[in-house]
Backbone as a ProteinNet text record, in pm:
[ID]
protein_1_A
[PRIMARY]
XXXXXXXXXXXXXXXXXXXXXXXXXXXXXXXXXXXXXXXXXXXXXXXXXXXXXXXXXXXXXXXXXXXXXXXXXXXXXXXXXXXXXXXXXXXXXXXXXXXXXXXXXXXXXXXXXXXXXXXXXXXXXXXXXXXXXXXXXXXXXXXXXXXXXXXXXXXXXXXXXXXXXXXXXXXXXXXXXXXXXXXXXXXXXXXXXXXXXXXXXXXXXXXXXXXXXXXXXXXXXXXXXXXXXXXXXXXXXXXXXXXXXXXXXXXXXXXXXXXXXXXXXXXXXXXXXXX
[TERTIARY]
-0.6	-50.8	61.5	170.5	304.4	360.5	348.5	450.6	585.8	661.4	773.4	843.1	703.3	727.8	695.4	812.2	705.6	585.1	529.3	367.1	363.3	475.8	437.4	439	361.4	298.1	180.6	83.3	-51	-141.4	-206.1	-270.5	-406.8	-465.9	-593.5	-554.5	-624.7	-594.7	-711.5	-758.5	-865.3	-811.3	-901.5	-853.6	-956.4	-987.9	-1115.1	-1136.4	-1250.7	-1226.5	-1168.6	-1133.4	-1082	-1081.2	-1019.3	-1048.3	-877.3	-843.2	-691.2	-571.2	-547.8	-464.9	-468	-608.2	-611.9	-660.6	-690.2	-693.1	-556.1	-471.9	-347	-261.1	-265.8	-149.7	-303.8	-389.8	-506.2	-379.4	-365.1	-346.1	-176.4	-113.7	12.8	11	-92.5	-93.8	-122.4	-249.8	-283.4	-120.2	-53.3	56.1	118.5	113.7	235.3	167.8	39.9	-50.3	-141.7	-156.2	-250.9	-399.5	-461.7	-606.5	-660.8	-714.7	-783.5	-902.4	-972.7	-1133.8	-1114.2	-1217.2	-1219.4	-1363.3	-1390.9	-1502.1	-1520.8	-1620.1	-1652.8	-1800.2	-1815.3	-2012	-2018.2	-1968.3	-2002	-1884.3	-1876.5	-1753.6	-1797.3	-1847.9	-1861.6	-1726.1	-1682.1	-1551.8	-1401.9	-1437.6	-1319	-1265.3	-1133.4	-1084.3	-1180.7	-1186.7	-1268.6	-1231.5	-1104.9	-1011.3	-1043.1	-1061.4	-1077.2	-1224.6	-1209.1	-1333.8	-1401.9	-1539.4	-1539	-1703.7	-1697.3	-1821.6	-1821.5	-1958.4	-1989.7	-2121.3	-2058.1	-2065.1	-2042	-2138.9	-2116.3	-2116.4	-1984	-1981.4	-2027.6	-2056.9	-2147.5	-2272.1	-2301.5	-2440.7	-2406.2	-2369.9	-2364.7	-2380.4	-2301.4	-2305.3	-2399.5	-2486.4	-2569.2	-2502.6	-2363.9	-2312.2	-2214.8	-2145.8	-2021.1	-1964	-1795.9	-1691.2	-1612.6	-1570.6	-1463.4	-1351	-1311.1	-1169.5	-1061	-936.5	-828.2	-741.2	-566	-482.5	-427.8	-435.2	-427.3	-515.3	-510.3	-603.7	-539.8	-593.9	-544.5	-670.1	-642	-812.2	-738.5	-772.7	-803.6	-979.1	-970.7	-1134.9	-1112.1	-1236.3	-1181.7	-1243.3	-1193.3	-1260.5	-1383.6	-1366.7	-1513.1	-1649.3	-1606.4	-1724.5	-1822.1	-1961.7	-2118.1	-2171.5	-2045.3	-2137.5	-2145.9	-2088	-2114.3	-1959.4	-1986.6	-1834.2	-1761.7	-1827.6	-1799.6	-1807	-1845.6	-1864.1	-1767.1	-1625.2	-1500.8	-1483.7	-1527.6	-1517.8	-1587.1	-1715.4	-1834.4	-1792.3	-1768.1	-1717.3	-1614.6	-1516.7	-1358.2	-1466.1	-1564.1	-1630.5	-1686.8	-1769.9	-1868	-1789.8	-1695.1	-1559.1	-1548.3	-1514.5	-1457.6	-1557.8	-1646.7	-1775.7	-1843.7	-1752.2	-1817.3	-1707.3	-1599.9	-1500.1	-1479.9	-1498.6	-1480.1	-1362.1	-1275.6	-1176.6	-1030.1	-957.8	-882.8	-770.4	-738.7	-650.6	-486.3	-405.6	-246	-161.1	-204.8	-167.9	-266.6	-251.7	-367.5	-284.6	-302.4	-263.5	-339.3	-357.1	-437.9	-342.7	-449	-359.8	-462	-372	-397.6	-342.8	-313.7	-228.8	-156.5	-98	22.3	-44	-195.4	-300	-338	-246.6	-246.2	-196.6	-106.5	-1.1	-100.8	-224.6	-264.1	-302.9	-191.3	-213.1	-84.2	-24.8	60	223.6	334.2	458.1	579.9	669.8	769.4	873.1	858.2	998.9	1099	1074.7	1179.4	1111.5	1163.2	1096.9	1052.8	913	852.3	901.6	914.7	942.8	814.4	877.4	751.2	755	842.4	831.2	767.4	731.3	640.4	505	388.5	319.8	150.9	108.1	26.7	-12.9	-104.8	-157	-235.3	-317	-379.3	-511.9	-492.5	-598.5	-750	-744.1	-861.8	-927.1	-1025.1	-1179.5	-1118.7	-986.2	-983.2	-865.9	-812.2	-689.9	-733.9	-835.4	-851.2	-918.4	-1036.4	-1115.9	-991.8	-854.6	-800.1	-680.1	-672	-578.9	-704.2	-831.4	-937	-889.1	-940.5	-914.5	-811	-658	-533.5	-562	-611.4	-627	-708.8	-826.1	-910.2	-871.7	-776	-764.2	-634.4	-590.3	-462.8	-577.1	-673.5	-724.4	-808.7	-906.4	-924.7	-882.1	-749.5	-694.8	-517.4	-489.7	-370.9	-290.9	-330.4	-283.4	-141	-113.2	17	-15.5	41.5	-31.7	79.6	33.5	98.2	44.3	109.6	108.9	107	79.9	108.7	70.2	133.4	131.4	22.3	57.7	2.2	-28.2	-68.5	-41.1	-102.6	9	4.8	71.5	17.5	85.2	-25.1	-27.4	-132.9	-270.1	-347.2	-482.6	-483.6	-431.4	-368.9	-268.2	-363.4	-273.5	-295.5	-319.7	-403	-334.7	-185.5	-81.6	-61.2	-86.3	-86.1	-218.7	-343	-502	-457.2	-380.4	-368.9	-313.9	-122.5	-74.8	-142.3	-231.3	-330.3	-379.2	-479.1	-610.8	-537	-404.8	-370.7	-476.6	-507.2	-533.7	-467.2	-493.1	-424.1	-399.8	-235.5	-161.2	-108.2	-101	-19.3	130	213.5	333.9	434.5	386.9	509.2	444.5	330.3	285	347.9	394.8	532.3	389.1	483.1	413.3	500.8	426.8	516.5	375.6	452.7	444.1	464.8	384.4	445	396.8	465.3	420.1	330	210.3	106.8	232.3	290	384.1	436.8	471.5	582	469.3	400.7	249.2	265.5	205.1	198	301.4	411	517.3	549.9	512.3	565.9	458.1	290.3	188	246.6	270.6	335.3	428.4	551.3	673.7	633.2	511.1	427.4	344	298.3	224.2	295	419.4	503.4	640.3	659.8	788.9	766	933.4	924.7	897.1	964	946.9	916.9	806.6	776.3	768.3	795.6	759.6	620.7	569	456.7	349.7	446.9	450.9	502.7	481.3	515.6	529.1	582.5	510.4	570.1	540.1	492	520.1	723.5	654.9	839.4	831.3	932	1078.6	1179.7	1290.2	1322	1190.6	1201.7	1047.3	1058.1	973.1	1007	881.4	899.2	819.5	828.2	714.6	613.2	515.3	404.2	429.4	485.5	552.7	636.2	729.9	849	801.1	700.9	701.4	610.6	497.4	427.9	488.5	641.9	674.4	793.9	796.4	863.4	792.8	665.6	582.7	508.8	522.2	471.8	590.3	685.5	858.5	812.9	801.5	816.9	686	550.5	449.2	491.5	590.2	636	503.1	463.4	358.6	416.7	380.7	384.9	344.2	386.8	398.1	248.9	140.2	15.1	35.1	-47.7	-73.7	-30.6	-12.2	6.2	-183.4	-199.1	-322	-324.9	-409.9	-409.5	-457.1	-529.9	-614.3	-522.3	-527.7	-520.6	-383.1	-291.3	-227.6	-125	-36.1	90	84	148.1	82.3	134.8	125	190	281.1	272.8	441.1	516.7	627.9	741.4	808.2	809.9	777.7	899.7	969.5	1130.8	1065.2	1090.6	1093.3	1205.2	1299.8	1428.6	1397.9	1276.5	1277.7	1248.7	1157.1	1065.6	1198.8	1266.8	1334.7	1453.5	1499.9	1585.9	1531.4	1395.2	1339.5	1284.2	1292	1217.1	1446.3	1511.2	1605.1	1602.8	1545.1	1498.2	1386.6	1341.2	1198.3	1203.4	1089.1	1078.3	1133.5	1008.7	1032.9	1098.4	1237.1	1259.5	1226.1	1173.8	1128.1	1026.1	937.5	856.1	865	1019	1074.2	1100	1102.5	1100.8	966.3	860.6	742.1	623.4	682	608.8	653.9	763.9	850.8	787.5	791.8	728.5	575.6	495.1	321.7	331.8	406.2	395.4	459.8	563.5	613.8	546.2	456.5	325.6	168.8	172.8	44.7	35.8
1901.8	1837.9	1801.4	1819.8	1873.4	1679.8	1674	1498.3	1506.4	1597.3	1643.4	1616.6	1686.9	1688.8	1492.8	1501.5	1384.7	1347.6	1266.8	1260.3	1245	1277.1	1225.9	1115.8	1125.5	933	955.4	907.3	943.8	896.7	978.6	889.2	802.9	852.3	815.1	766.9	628	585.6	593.7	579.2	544.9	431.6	372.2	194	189.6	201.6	193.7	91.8	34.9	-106.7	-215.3	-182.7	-290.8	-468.1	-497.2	-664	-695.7	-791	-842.5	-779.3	-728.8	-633.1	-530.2	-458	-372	-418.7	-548.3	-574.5	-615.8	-677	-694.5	-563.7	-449.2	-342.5	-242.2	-311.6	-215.9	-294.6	-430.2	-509.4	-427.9	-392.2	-360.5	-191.7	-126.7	8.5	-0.2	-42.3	-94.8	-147	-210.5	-231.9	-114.7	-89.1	69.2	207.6	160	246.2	370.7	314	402	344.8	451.2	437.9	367.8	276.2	255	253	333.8	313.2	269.8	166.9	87.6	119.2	96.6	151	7.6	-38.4	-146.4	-211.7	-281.8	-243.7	-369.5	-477.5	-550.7	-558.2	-490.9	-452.8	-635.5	-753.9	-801.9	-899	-911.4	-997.1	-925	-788.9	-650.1	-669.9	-687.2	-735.4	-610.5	-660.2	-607.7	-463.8	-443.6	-275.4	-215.8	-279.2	-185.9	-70.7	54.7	121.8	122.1	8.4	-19.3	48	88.6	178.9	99.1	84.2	2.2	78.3	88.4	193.6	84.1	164.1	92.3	296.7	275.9	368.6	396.4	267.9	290.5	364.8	417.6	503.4	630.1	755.8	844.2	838.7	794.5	750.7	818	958.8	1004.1	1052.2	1032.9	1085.4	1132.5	1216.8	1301.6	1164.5	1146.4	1043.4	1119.3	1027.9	1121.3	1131.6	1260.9	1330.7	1200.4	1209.8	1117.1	1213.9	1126.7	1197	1101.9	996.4	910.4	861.3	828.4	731.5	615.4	516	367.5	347.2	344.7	306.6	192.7	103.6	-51.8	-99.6	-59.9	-101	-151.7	-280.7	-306.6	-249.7	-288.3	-232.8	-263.2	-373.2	-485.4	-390.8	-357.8	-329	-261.7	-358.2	-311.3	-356.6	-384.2	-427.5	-376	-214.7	-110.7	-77.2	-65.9	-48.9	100.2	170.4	314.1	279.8	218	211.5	198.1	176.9	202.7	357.3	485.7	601.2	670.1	612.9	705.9	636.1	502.6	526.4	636	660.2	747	941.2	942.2	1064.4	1110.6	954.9	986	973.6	920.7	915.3	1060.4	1112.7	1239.9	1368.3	1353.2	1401.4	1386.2	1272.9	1245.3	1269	1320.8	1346.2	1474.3	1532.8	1636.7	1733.8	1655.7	1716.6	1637.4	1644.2	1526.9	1515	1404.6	1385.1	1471.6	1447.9	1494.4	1383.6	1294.8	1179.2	1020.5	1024.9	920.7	821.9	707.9	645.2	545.7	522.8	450.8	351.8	230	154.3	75.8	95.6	31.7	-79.1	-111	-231.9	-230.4	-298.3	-343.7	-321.4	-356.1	-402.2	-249.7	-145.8	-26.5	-29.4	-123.3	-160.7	-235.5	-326.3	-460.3	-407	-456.8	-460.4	-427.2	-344	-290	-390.3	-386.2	-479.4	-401.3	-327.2	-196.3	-329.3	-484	-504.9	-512.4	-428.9	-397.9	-372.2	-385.4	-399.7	-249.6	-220.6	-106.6	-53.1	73.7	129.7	274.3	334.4	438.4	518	557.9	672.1	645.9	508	468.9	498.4	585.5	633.5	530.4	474.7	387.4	439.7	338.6	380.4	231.9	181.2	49.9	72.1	-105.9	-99.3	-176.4	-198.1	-359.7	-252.9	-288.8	-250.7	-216.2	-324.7	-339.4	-262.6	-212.3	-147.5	-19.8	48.9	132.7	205.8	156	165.2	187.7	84	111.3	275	279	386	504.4	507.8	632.8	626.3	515.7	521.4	599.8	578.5	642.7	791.3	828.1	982.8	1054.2	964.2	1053.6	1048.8	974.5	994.6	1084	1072.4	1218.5	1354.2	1331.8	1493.1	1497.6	1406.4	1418.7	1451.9	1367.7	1342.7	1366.8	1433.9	1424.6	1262.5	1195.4	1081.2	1015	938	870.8	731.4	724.1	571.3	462.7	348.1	188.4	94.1	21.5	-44.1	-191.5	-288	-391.6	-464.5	-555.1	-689.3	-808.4	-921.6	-1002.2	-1013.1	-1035.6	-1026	-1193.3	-1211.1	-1392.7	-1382.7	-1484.1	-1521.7	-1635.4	-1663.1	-1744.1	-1735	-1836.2	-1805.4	-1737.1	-1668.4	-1646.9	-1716.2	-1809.5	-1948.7	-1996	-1928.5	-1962.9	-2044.2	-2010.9	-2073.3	-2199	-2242.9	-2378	-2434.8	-2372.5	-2458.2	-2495.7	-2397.6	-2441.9	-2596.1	-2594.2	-2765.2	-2824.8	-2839.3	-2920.3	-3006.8	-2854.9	-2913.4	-2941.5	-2946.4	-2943	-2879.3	-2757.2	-2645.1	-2605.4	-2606.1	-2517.9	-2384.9	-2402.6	-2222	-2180.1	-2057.3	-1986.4	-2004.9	-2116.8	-2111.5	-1986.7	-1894.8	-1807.1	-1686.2	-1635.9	-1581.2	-1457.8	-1351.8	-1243	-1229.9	-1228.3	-1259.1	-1146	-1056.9	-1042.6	-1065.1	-1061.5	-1095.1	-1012.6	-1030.6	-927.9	-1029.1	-1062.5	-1135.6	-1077.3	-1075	-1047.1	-894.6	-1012.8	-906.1	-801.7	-808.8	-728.3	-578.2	-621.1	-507.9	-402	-505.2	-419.5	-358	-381.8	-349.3	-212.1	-213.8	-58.5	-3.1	-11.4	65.5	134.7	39.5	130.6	174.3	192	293.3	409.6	405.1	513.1	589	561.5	600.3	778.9	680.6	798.1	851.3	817.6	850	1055.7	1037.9	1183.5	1266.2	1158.9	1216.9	1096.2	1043.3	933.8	954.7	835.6	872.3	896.7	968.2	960.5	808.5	731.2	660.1	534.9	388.5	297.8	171.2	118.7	-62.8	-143.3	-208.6	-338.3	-455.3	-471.3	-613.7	-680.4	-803.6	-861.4	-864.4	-933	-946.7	-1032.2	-1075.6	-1185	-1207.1	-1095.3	-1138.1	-1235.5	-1337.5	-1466.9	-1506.8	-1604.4	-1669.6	-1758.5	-1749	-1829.5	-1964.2	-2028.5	-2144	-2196.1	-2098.6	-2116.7	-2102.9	-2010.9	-2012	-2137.9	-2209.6	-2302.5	-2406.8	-2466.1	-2555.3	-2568.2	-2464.9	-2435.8	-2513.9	-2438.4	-2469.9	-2627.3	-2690.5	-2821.4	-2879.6	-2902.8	-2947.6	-2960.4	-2850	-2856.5	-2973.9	-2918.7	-3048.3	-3158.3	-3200.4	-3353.3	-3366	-3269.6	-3290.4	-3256	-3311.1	-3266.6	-3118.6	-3048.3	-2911.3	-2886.7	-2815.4	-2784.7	-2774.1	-2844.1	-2848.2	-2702.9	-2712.6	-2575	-2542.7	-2419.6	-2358.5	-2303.7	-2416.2	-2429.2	-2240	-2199.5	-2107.1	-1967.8	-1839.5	-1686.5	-1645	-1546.7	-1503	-1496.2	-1530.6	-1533.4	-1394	-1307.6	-1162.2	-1133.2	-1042.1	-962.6	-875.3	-811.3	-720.5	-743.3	-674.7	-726.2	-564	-597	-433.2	-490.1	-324.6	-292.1	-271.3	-317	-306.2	-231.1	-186.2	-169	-24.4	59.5	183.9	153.3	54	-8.9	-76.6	-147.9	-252.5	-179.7	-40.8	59.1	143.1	160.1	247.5	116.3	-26.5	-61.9	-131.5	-114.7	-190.1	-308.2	-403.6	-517.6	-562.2	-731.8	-767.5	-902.4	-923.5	-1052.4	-1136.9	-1134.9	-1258.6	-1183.5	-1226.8	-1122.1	-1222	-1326.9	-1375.3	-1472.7	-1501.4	-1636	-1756.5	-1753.5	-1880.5	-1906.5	-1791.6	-1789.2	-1808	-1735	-1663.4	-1876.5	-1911.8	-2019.6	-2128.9	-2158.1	-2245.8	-2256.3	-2151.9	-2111.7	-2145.2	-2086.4	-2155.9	-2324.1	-2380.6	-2506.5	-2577.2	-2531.4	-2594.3	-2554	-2504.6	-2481.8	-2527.9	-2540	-2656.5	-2792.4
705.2	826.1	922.5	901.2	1025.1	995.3	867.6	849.5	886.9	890.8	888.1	1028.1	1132.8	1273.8	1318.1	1416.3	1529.7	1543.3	1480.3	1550.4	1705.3	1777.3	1934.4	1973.3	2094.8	2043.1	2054.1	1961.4	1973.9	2086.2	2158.5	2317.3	2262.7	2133.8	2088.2	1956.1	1913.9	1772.7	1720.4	1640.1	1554.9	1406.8	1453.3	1336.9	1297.1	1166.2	1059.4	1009.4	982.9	942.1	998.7	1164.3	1228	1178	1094.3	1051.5	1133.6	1034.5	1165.3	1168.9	1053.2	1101.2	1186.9	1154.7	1289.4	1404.4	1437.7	1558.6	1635	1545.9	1595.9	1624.2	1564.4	1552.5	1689.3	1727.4	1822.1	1919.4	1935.2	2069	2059.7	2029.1	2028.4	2077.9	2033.5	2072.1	2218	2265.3	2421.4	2497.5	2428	2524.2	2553.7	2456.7	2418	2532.7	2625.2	2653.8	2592.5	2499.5	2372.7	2414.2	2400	2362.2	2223.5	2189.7	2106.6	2034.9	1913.3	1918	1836.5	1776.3	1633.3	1559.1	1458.9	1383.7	1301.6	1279.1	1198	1195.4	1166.9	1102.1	1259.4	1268	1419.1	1485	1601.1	1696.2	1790.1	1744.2	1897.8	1890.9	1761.8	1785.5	1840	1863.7	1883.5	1996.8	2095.7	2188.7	2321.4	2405.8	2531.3	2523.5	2574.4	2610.6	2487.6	2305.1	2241.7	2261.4	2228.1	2210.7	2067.3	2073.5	1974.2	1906.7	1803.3	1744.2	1589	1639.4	1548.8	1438.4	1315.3	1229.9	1049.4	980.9	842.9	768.9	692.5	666.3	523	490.7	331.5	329.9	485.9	509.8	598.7	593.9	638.4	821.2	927.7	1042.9	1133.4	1111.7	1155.1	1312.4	1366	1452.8	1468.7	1555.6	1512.1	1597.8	1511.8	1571	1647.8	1745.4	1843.1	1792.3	1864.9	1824	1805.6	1747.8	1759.1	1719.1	1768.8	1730.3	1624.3	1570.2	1440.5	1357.7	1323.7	1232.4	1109.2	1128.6	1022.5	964	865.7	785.5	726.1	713.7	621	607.6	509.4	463.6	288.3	329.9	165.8	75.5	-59	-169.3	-232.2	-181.2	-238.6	-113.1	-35.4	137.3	19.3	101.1	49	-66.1	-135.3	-236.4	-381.1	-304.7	-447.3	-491.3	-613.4	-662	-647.7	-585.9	-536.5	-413.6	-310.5	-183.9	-134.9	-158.3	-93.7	-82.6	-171.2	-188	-154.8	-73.7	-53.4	113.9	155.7	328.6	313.4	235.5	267.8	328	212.6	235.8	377.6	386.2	497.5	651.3	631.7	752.6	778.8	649.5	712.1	699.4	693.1	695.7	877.5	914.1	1023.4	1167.5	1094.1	1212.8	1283.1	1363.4	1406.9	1352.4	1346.3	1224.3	1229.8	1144.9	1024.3	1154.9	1181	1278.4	1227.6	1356.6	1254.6	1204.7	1210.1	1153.2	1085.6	915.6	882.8	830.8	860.9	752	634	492.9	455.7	401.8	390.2	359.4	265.7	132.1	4.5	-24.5	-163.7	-182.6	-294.1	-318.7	-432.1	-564.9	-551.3	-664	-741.8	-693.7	-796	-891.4	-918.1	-1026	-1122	-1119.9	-1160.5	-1295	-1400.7	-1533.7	-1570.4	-1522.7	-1545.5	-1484.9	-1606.3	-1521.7	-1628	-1588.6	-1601.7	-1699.8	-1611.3	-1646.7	-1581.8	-1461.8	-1350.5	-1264.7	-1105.6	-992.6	-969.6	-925.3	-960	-785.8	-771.2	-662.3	-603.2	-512	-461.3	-541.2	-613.8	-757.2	-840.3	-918.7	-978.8	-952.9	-1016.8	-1070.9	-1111.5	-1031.4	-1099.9	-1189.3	-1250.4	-1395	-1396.2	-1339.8	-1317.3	-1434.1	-1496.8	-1566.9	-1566	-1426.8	-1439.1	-1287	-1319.6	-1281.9	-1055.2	-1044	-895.9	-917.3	-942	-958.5	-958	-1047.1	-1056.8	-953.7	-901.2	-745	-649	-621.3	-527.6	-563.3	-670.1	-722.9	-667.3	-721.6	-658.7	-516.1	-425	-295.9	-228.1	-307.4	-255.8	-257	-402.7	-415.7	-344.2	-307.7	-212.5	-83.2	-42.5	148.6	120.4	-14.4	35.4	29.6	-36.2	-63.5	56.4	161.4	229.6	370.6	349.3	522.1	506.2	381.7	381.8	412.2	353.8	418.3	350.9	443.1	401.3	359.2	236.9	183.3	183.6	235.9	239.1	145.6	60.5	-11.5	14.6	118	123.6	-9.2	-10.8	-111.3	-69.7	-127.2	-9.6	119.9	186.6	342.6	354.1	438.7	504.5	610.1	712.4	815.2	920.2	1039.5	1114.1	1031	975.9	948.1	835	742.5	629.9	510.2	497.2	429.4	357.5	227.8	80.6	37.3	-15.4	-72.9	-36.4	106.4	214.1	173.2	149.6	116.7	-43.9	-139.4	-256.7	-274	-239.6	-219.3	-163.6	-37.4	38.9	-71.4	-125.7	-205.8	-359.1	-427.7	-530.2	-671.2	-596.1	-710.6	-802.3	-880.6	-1016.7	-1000.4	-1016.7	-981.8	-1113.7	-1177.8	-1255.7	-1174.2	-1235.5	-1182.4	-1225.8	-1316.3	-1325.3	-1332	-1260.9	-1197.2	-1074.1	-1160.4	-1078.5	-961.6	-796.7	-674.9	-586.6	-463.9	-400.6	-223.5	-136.8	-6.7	33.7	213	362.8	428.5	593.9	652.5	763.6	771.5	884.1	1008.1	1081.2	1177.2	1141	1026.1	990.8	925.3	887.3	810.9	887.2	1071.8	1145.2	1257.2	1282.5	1309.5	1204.1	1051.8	947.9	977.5	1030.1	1093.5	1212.5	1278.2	1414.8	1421.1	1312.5	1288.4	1240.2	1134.6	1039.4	1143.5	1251.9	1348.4	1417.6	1435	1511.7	1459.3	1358.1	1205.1	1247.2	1291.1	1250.6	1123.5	1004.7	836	767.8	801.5	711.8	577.3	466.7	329.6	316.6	207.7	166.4	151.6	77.3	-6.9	15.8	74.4	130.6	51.9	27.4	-40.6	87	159.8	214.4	144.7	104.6	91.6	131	114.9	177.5	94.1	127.2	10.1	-87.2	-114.5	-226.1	-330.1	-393.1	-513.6	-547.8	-594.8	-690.2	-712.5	-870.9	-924.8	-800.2	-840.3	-737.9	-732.6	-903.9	-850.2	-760.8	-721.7	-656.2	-514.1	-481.6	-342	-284.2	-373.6	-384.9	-372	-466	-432.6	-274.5	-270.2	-87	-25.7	-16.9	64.8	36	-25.3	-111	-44.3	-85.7	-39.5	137.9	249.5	336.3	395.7	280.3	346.3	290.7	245.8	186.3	67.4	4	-119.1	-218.1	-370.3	-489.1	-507.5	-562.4	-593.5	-693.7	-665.3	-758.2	-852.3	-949.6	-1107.3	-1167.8	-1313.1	-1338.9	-1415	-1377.4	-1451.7	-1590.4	-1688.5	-1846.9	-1883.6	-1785	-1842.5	-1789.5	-1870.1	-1843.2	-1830.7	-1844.1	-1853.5	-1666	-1719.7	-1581.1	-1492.6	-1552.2	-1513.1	-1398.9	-1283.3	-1192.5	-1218.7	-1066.6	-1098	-967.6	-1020.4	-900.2	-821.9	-678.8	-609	-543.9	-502.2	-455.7	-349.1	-194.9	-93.3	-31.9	-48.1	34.4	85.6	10.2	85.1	276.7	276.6	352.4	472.6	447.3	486.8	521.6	468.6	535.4	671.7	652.4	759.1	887.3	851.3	981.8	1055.1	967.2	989	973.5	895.4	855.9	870.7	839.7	869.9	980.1	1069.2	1093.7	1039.9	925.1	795.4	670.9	653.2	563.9	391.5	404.3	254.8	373.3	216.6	243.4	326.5	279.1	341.8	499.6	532.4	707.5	786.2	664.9	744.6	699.5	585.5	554.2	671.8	620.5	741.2	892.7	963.8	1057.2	1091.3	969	998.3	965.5	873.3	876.4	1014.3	1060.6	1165.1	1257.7	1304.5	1394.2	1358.6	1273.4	1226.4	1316.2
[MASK]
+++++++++++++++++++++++++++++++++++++++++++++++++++++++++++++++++++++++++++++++++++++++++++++++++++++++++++++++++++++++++++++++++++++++++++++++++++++++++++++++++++++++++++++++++++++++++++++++++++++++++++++++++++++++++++++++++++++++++++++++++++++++++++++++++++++++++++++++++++

């Protein structure tokens, strides 16, 4: 599908699943003077300039979609309801496109790994092999948008930033955390800032992880963030296994030339000191 070459700059995007990331990396293409269409089951919260089609792809769209010269799909895994219904929208997408753009990107998550922990920080050569019911759905997902759309897959981790503040409702509400709990992060900006390098990458990798320069226990980033609200740090959780894995970013962090937030500690700091 010509990965090798320039994507150009694409004049038409297509953003699947428009939720906030793709509304934020839609509002950044519009600057950039890109066209935007978005696809999502209610377009009325979708910024005005986007072109927005409002489409549930858990049902065969019954119309041909317009041409694009990209495409970003973020759709979750959980959408509809059905536990195949992440794999039967990937079908009916491209069932419904006039034909496969020259540039896709999908974007999965970290959670291909979930069961699985090497021991050592797992990198893009690593191979999932996921064993829990959500791991495995998102590992299908990856395989079918390469066989569909040739696609280039992103890995984000967590994603936090404005309005994305679990870790902040946890110390609030002093919930019970798995303090040693292997964790990794991306901060909101930075997601979409490696979307819009992946957009127009003359030789992008295949193969992406999304995440910042500081894996760490959930305790540790909890009591940061506890420390900065002047609170006691959350209980530890009696019940289930610590668990995670810990992901090498530097392929990532070589190709954008660094990050915003290059750890937690910048990107937390920041939403608390704006609260």
């Amino acid at each position: 599908m010509g990965h090798s070459e320039a994507a150009d700059q694409p004049a038409r995007v297509m953003l699947v699943g428009c939720g906030r990331v793709g509304t934020r990396l839609g509002r950044r293409l519009l600057a950039a003077g890109r066209e935007v269409v978005a696809l999502r089951r209610d377009t009325s919260s979708l910024p005005a300039e986007f072109t927005g089609i409002a489409v549930d792809l858990t049902e065969p769209p019954g119309r041909e979609l317009p041409a694009a010269d990209a495409m970003v799909i973020t759709l979750t895994p959980s959408m509809g309801g059905d536990p195949d219904g992440y794999l039967v929208a990937l079908r009916n997408l491209a069932a419904a496109l006039p034909s496969v753009p020259p540039r896709v990107i999908f974007v999965s998550s970290t959670g291909v790994f979930e069961g699985r922990y090497a021991g050592r920080p797992l990198t893009e050569a690593d191979v999932p092999a996921p064993t829990t019911p959500r791991g495995i759905l998102l590992r299908g997902g990856e395989l079918l948008a390469t066989e569909l759309f040739d696609a280039l897959i992103i890995r984000p981790a967590g994603i936090y930033g404005p309005g994305r503040e679990m870790i902040l409702r946890k110390v609030l509400e002093r919930s019970p955390i798995r303090h040693a709990q292997r964790t990794n992060r991306i901060h909101e900006v930075d997601l979409v800032r490696t979307l819009e390098w992946l957009l127009t990458a003359g030789d992008p990798p295949r193969v992406l992880h999304a995440v910042d320069r500081a894996p760490a226990p959930l305790g540790e980033v909890a009591g940061f963030v506890a420390q900065h609200l002047g609170l006691p740090a959350p209980p530890e959780a009696t019940s289930g296994e610590a668990g995670g894995t810990v992901l090498d970013g530097s392929l990532l962090h070589g190709l954008l030339g660094g990050l915003r937030y290059p750890t937690f500690r910048e990107g937390y700091a920041e939403i608390i000191a704006d609260r």
